[in-house]
C-alpha positions in Angstrom: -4.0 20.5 4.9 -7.6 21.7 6.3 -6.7 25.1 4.7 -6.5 24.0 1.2 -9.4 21.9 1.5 -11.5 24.8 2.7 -10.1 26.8 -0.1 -10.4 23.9 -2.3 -14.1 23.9 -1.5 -14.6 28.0 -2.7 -13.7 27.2 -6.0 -16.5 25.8 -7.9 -14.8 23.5 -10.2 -12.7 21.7 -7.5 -15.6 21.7 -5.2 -17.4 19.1 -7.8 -14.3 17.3 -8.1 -14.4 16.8 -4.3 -18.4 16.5 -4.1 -17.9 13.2 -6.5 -14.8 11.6 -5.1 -16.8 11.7 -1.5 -19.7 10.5 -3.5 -17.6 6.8 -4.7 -16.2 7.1 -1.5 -19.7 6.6 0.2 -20.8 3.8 -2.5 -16.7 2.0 -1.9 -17.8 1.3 1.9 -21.2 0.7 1.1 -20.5 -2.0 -0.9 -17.9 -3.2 2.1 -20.8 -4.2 4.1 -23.1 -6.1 1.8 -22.6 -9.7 2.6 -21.8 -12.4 -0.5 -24.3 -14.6 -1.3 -24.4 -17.7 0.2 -22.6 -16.2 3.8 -24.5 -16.2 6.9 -23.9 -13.2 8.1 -25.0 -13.6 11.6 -22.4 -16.6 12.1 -19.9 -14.3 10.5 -20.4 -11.6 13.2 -20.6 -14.2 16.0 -17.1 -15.1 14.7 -14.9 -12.1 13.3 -14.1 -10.7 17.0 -12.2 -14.2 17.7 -10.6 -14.1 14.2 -6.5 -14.1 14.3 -5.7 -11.5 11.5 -2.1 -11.5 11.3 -0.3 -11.8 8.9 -0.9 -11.7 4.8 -4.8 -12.2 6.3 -4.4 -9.1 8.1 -3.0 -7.8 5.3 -5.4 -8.0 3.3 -8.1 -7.2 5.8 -6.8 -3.5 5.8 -6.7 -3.6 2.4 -9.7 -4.5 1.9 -11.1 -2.0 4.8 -12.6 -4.9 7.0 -14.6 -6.6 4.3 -12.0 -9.6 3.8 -13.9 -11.5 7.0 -16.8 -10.2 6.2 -16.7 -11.9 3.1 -18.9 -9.3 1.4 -18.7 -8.4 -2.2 -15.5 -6.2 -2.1 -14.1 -8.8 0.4 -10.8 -8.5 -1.9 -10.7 -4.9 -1.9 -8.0 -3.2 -4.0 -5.6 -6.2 -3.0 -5.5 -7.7 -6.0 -5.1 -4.3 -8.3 -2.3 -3.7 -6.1 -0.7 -7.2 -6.8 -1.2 -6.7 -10.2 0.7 -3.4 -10.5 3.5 -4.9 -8.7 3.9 -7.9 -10.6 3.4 -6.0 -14.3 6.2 -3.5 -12.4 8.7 -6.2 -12.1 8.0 -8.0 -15.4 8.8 -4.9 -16.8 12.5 -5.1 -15.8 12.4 -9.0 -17.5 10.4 -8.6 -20.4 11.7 -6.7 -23.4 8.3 -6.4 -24.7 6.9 -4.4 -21.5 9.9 -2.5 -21.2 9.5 -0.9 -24.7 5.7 -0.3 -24.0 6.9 2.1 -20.9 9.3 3.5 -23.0 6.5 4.7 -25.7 5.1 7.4 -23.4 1.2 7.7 -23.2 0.0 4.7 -25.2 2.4 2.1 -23.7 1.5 2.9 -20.8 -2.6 3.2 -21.2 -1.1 -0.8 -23.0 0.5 -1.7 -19.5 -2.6 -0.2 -17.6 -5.1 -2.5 -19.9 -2.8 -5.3 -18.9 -2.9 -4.5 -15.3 -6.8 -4.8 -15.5 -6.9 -8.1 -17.1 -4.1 -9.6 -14.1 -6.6 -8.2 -11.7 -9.6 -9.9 -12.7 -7.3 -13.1 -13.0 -6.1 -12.9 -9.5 -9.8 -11.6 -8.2 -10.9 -15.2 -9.4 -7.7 -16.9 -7.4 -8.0 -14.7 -4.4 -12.2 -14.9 -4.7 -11.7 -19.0 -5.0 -9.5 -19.2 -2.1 -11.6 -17.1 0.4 -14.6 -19.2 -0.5 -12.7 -22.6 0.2 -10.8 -20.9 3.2 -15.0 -20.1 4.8 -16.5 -23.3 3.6 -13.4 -25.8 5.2 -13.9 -22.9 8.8 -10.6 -22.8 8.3 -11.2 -18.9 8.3 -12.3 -18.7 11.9 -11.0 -21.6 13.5 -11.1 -20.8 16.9 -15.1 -20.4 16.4 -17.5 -23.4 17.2 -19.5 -22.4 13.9 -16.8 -21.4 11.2 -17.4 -23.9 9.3 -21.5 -23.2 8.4 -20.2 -19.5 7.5 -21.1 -21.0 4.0 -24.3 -23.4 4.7 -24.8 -24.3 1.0 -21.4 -25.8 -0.2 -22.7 -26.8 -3.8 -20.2 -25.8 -6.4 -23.0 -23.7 -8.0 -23.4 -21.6 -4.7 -19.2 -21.4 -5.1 -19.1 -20.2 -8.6 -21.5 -17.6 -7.5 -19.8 -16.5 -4.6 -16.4 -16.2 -6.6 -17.9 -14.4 -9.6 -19.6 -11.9 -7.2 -16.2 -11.3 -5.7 -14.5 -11.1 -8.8 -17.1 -8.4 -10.0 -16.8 -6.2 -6.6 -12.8 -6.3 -7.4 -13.5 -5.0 -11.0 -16.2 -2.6 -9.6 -13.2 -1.5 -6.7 -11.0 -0.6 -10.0 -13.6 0.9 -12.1 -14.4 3.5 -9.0 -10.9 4.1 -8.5 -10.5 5.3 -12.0 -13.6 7.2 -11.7 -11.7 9.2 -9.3 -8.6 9.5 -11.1 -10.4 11.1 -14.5 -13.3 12.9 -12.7 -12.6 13.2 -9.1 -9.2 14.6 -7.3 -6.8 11.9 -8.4 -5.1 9.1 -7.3 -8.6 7.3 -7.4 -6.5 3.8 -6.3 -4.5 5.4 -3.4 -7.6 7.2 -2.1 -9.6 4.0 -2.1 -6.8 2.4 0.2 -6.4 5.5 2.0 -9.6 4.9 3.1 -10.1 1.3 3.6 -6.9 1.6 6.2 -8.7 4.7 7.8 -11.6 2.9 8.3 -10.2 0.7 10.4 -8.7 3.0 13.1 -11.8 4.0 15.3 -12.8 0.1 15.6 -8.6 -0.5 16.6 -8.3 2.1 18.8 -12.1 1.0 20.5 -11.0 -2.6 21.1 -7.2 -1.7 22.8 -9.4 0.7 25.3 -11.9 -2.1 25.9 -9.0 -4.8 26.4 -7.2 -2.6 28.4 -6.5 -3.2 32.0 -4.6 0.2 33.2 -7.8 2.7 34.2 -10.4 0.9 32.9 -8.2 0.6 29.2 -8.0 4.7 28.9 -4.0 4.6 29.4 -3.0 2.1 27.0 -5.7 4.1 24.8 -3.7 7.2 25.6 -0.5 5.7 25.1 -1.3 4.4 21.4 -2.6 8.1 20.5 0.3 9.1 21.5 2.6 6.9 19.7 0.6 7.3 16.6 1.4 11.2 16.5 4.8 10.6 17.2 5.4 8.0 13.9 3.0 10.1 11.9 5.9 13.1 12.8 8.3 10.4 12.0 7.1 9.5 9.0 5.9 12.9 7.4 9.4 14.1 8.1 11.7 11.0 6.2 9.1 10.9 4.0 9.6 14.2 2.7 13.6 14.4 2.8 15.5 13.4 -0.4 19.2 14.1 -1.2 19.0 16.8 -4.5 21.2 15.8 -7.1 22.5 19.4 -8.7 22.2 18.9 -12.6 23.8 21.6 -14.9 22.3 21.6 -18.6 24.6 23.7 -21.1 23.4 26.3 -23.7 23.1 24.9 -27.2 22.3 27.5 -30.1 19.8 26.1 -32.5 19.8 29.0 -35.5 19.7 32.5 -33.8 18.0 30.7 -30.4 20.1 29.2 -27.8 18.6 26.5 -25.2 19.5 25.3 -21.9 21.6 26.5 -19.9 19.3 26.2 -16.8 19.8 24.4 -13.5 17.9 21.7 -12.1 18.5 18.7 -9.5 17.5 15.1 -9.3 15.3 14.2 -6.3 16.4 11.1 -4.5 14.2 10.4 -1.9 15.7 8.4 0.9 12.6 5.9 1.1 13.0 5.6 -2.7 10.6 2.1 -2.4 7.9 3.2 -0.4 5.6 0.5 1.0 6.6 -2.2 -0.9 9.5 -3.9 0.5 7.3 -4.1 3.8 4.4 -6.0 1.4 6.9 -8.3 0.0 8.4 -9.2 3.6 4.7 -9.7 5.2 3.6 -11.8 2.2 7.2 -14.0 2.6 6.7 -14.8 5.5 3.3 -15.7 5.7 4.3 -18.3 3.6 5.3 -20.9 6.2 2.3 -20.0 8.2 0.3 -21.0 5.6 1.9 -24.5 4.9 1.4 -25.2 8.1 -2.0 -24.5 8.5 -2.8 -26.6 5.4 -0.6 -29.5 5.9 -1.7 -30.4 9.3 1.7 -32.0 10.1 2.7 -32.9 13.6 6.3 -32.9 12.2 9.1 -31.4 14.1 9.9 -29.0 11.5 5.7 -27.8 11.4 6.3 -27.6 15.1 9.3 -25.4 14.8 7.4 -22.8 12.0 4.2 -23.5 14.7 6.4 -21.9 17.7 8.8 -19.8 15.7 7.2 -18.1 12.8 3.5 -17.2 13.4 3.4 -15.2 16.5 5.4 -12.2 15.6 6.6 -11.4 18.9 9.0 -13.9 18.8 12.5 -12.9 18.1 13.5 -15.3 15.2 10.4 -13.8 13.2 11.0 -10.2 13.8 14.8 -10.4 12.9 13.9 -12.0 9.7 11.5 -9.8 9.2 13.4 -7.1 9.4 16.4 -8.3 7.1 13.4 -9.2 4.4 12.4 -5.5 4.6 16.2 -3.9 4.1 16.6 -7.0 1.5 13.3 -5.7 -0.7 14.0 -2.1 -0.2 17.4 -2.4 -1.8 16.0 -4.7 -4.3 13.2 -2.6 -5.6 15.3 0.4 -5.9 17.8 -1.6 -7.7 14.8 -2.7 -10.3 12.9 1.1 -10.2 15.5 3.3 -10.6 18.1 2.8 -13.7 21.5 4.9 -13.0 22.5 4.1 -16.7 19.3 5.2 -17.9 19.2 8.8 -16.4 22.9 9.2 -17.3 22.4 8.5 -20.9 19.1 10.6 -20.7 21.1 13.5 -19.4 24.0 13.6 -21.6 21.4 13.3 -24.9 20.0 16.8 -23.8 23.2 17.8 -22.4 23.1 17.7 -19.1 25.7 17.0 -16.2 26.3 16.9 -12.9 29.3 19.8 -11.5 32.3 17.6 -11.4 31.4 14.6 -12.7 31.7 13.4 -16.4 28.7 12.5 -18.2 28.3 8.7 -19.2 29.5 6.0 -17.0 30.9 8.2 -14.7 27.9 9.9 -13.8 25.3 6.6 -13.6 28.2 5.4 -11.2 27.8 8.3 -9.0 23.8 8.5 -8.8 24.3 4.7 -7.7 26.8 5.8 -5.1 24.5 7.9 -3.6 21.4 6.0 -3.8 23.2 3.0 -1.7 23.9 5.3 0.8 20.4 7.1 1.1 18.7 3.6 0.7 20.9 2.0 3.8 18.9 4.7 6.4 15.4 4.8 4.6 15.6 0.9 4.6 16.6 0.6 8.2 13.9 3.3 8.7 11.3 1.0 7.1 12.3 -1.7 9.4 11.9 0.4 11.8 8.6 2.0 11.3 7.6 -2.0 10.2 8.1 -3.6 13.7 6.3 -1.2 16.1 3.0 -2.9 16.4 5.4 -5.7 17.6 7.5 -3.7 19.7 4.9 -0.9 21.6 2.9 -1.7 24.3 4.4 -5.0 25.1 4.1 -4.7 28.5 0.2 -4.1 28.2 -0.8 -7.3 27.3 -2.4 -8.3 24.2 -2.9 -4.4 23.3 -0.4 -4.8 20.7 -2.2 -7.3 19.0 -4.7 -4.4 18.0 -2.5 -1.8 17.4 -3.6 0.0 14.4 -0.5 2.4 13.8 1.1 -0.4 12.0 4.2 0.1 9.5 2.1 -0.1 6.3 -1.0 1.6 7.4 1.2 4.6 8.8 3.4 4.9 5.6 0.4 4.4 3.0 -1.9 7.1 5.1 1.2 9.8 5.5 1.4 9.2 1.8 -1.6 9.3 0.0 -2.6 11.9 2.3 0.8 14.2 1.4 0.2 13.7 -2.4 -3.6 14.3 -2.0 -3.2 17.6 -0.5 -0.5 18.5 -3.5 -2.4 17.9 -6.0 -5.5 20.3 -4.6 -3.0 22.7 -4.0 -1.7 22.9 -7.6 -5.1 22.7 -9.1 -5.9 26.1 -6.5 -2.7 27.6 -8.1 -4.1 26.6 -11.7 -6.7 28.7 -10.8 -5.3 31.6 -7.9 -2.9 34.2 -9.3 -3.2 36.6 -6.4 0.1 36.3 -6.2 1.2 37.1 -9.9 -1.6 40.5 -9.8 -0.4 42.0 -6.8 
């Protein structure tokens, strides 16, 4: 990786490319420490090391690269682009209308992409409006003495201000993302939360040494170093298998020219869904949490969710969150992949796979083999999911800090991986060493 970034920086075009996408970089986390108006921000400091981030809130506070309880201008980070893109993904399945917009190639999608903008700034403003009235009730901090005169001026004017500057920083977030995508290295969104999860490491890693109790905190510090290179390994490695579907593509003469006749495969990767069936199973299940904390009930069933459902070492929360996560992995490859699709695709260009017929036959067998890749990579996501829960439970309240969570691990391997191919294929774009000699 550091290779083709030094070689990447010896090329003159790429080395601008990089230049600016370290230059939005610098103005993204900039922008993730200037406070909202209307926030005292030295009440906010004296409370965000007592905050419980767990959960959707914690969520969101990687997301958002430590700026969600800092309630600064991109307090919502990239969160609500990425809820966006989710829900516009899924409606696409439903809605006829959407479907045939993806199926029109470059303008149906630059469509869907103007419709993803205009759901972001919608949710900004829901998101925005209920982080305000989260910090004004101190519901936001409440096991601080002063979480409720975060927000000393609760006029609604002061409100509308606060949510409009929030809802700007979230359209800003977008607008710098694409900057990268057009003008920088790519994957302008990915990068962005590439780095608002990486910016939280050094202060994670700095609190589980200082809460430490084995040697002063340097073991347990040792210990989550150590696990973190062993799930990186983890991850790099199932993120990069995929079963290879052989396809065969027979010649067809068109006038004295004849076409095809080449071999090619279908790449199934065995996490087919990525990081969002671990989203979906976080966001679920903060659900109870969150009636609870609203509701104020001293009902036995509010006691039950109270005991059972927002600490998540307890057993009854990690098993369901662990059936939530195979559940959404098998339903978002159901709704992202289309067996029928590919088969008819193939057999209008002529292709097949050795042995099987084309049509039915064929989408049949791809969703053979995609039930039994997506059985390991869901279990793996479960897996990779519960480890802040499961490591260091015998040190104490390390865990609580651990920052080598599930999501952070599988969006950083990620981005990272794709980051580093693209550089490489622009260096081949522009290397052929290997073509001269």
């Amino acid at each position: 990786m550091f290779t083709a970034f030094a070689r990447a920086f010896k090329t003159p075009d790429l080395r601008k490319k990089l230049l600016f996408t370290l230059g939005i970089i610098v103005i993204y986390r900039f922008g993730a420490h200037i406070p909202a108006p209307g926030v005292d921000y030295a009440k906010v400091q004296q409370c965000i090391d007592q905050a419980d981030s767990g959960g959707l809130l914690g969520l969101m506070q990687m997301f958002s690269g430590g700026a969600l309880l800092q309630i600064t201008i991109f307090a919502l980070g990239i969160m609500p682009y990425i809820t966006a893109s989710i829900i516009l993904q899924l409606l696409t399945v439903v809605i006829p209308r959407l479907e045939a917009l993806k199926k029109e190639g470059q303008s149906g999608t630059a469509k869907i992409t103007q419709y993803t903008r205009y759901l972001t700034v919608a949710l900004a403003v829901l998101q925005g409006t209920g982080l305000v009235a989260t910090a004004r009730s101190g519901a936001l901090f409440q096991n601080c003495s002063v979480g409720d005169q975060i927000v000393a001026d609760k006029s609604v004017f002061t409100t509308i201000i606060m949510v409009l500057t929030m809802t700007a920083g979230t359209a800003a977030v977008m607008w710098l993302g694409e900057l990268i995508t057009d003008r920088g290295i790519g994957n302008g969104m990915s990068i962005l939360m590439f780095i608002s999860i990486a910016a939280t490491f050094p202060g994670a890693l700095w609190a589980i040494k200082e809460s430490g109790k084995l040697a002063d905190g340097w073991i347990e510090f040792g210990t989550v170093i150590l696990i973190g290179f062993v799930m990186v390994g983890l991850v790099v490695f199932v993120e990069q298998a995929q079963r290879r579907i052989p396809v065969q593509y027979a010649k067809r003469m068109i006038g004295r020219r004849s076409y095809g006749g080449t071999s090619t495969y279908i790449p199934l990767k065995v996490n087919q869904a990525g990081v969002i069936p671990v989203i979906f199973a976080s966001s679920l299940l903060y659900i109870p949490a969150l009636i609870v904390q609203f509701s104020n009930s001293q009902a036995g069933w509010a006691t039950w969710i109270q005991d059972n459902f927002v600490t998540g070492d307890h057993p009854y929360y990690i098993a369901t969150y662990f059936v939530l996560i195979v559940f959404f992995a098998f339903f978002y490859v159901a709704i992202s992949f289309n067996p029928d699709e590919v088969a008819d695709n193939m057999k209008k260009y002529g292709g097949f796979i050795p042995g099987i017929r084309a049509g039915r036959p064929t989408a049949e067998y791809l969703s053979y083999v995609l039930n039994r890749i997506t059985w390991p990579g869901s279990l793996y996501l479960g897996l990779i999911a519960l480890v802040p829960t499961m490591a260091l439970a015998g040190f104490g309240g390390a865990n609580q800090n651990f920052p080598f969570g599930g999501t952070s691990i599988l969006i950083i391997v990620g981005v990272g991986l794709e980051t580093v191919k693209q550089i490489e294929s622009q260096l081949q774009q522009r290397n052929y060493e290997g073509f001269l000699r």
